[in-house]
N, C-alpha and C positions, 0 to 999 in steps of 0.2 A: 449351530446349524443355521443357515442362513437361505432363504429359498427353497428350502429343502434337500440342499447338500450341506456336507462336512467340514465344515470351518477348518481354516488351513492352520497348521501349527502355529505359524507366520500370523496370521489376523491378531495374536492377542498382542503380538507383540509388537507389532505395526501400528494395531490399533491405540495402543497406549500413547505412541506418540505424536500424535494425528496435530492436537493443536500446539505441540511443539514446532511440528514442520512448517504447520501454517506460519507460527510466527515469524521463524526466519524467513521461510520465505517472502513477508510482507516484509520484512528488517531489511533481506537482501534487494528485492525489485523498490524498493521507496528507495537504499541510499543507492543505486546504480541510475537512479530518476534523477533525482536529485543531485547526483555529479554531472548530468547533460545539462540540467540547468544552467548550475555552475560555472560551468567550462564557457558555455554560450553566455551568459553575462558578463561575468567575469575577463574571459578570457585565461581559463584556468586548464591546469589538467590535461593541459595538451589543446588547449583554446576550442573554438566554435567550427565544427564543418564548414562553412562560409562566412565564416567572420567573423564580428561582433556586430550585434543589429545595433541601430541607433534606437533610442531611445522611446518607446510607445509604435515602433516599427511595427507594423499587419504584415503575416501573422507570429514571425519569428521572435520579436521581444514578449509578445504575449504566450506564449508558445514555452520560453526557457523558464519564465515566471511560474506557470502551473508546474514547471518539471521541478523547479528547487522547492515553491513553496509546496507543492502539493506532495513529491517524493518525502518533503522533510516531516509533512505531517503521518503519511502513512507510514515512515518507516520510525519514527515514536509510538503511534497507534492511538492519535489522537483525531479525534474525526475520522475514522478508516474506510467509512464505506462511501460518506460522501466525497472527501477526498479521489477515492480511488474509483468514482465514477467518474468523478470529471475529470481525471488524469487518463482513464480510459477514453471517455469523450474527445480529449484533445489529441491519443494517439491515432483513433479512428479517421478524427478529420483530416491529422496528416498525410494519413496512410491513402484515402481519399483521394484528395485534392492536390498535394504533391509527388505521391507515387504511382497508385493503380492508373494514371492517363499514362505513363511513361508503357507499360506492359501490365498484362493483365496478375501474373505471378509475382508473390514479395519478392522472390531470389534474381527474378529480371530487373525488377524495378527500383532496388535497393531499399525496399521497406520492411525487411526484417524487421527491421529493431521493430519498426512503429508497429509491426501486428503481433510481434511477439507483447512488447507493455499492452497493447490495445488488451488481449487476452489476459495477460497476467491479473493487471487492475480489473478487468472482468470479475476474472475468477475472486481474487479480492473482496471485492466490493460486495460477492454473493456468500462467502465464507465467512468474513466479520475477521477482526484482527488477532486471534488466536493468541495464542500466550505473550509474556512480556510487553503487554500495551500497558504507556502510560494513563491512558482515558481515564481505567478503574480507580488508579492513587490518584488523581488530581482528585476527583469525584470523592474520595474519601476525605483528603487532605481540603476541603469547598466544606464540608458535612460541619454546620456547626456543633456542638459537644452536647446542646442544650436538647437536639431535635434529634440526640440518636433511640433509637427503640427502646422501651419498656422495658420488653424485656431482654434485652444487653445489659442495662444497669441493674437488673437484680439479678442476675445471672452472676456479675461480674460482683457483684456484695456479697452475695452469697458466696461465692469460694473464696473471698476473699479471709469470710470468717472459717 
């Protein structure tokens, strides 16, 4: 019961897979980030909307840079929320400063994409990286052997006998 109504069949089993959904979803919008990067440095993947920027270009090379490195970090799930604030930050400014002056709606102005990432990394960034993030193993895999808890090693003595 939730608010004082009937919880739906549907909620337990929706709810079960809640931080499953987040992960992919942060797996899906990081590597779909991370191929605009790409494409725009590179010239990959069906190359750059306009180009290839040169080199330390404003704002466009700086711009592909947060989308590979930052897509690549969010969609590992390492650094998630910072990451994916500032990949929101940078879709924000796009959506800004080269679309909303064109027309006031993303669908006139061609800024889908940027307000959809701008949101997505939002939501991101306020949800945390849900299942399947690397952060947690590296962080274990970092843990020297000598500094792990107490009681883990008598835990782990004890069944052992």
């Amino acid at each position: 019961m939730r608010n004082g109504t009937p919880a739906s069949p549907l909620d337990g089993l929706l709810g079960r897979g809640t931080d499953h959904a987040i992960g992919l979803f942060r797996m899906v919008t990081g590597f779909l980030f991370a191929c605009h990067g790409a494409a725009t440095l590179f010239d990959v993947l069906g190359g750059a909307y306009g180009g290839t920027p040169a080199f330390g270009d404003w704002p466009s090379w700086w711009a592909a840079v947060i989308q590979l490195a930052g897509g690549g970090l969010v969609f590992a799930g390492v650094g998630t929320r910072a990451a994916a604030v500032v990949c929101s930050g940078s879709m924000a400014y796009a959506y800004f400063v080269e679309h909303q002056p064109e027309a006031l709606f993303p669908i006139e102005n061609g800024g889908e994409a940027a307000a959809m990432f701008c949101w997505s990394f939002l939501l991101i960034a306020a949800l945390g990286p849900g299942r399947w993030a690397l952060a947690p193993v590296l962080a274990r895999s970092r843990r020297p052997a000598d500094t792990t808890a107490r009681g883990e090693q008598d835990e782990a003595t004890t069944s052992a006998r």
